[in-house]
C-alpha positions in Angstrom: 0.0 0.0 0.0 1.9 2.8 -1.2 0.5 6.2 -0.3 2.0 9.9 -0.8 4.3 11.7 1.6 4.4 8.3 3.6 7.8 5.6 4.2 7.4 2.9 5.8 5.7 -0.5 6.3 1.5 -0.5 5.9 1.3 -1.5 9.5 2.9 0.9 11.7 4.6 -0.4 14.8 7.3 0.8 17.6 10.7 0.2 16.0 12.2 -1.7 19.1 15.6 -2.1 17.1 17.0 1.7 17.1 16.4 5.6 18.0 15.3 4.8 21.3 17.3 5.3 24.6 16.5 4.1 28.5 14.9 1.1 29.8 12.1 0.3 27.9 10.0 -2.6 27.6 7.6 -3.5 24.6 5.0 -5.2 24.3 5.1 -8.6 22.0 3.0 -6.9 19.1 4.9 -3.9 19.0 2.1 -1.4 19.5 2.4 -0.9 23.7 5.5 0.7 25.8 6.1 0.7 29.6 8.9 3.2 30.4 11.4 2.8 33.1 13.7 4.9 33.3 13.8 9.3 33.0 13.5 10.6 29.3 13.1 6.9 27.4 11.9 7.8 24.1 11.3 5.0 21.3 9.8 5.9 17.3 7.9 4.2 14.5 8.5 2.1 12.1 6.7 4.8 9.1 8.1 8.6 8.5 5.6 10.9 6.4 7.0 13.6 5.1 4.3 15.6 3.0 0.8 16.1 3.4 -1.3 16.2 6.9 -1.6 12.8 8.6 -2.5 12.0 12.4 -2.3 9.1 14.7 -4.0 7.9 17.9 -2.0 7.1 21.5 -4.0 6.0 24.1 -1.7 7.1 27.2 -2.6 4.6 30.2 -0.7 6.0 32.9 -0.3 9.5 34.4 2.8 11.8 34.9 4.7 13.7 33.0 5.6 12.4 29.1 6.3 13.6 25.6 5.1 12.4 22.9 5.7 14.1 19.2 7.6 13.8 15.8 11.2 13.6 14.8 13.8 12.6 12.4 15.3 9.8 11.7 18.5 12.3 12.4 17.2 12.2 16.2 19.8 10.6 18.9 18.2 9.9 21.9 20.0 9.5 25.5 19.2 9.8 28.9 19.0 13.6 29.1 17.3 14.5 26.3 13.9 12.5 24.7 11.7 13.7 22.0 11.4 17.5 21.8 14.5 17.7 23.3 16.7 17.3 20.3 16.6 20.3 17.4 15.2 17.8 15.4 12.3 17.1 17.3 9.3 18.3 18.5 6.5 17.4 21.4 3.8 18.0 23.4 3.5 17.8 27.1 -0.1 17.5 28.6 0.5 17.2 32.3 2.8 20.2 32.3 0.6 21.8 28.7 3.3 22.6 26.9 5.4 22.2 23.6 9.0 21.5 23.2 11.5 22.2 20.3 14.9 22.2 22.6 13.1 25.1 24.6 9.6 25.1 26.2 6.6 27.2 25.8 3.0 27.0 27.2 0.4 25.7 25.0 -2.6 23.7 25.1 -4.9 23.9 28.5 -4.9 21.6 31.6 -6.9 18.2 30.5 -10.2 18.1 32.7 -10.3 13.8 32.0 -10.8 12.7 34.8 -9.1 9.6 36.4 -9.0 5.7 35.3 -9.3 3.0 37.3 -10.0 4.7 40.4 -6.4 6.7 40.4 
């Protein structure tokens, strides 16, 4: 399935073999992450690079996390994770803001309220 402004395989999964940094563990099918460690970051396995395209995260745990785009340029370590790195960019919801190497405000505090009781 070949589609415009898009790399990658049809289905998109967590690319466990590279670009990520910390201790990470994913799940079997490639689609869940459990972070262990400050600033572990992990990618997909598709780029796009032209046209407007979204995806869906279902976030199953609270605190603070990015989560955003970047390059295939993008080193990762255990100071800096996605938005971070020049060639990245992310949003924050627990602390509502957006990161490109520096921080600014943006978005408004999420009014969900909590799962499973938390």
């Amino acid at each position: 399935q070949v589609a415009e402004g898009r790399l990658g395989p049809s289905t998109v999964v967590l690319d466990h073999t590279s670009g990520f940094e910390g201790l990470l563990l994913v799940d079997d099918d490639l689609l869940g992450v459990i972070g262990h460690s400050n600033f572990g970051s992990i990618r997909a396995t598709t780029c796009v690079y032209k046209g407007k395209w979204i995806y869906e995260v279902l976030i199953s745990s609270q605190g603070l996390m990015q989560i955003g785009w970047c390059t295939l340029n993008c080193r990762f370590n255990q100071e800096e994770g996605v938005g971070d790195t020049p060639d990245s960019y992310a949003y924050d919801g627990n602390r509502v803001r957006k990161w490109n190497v520096t921080t600014t405000n943006y978005g408004k505090v999420s009014s969900c309220p909590p799962r499973n009781g938390v």
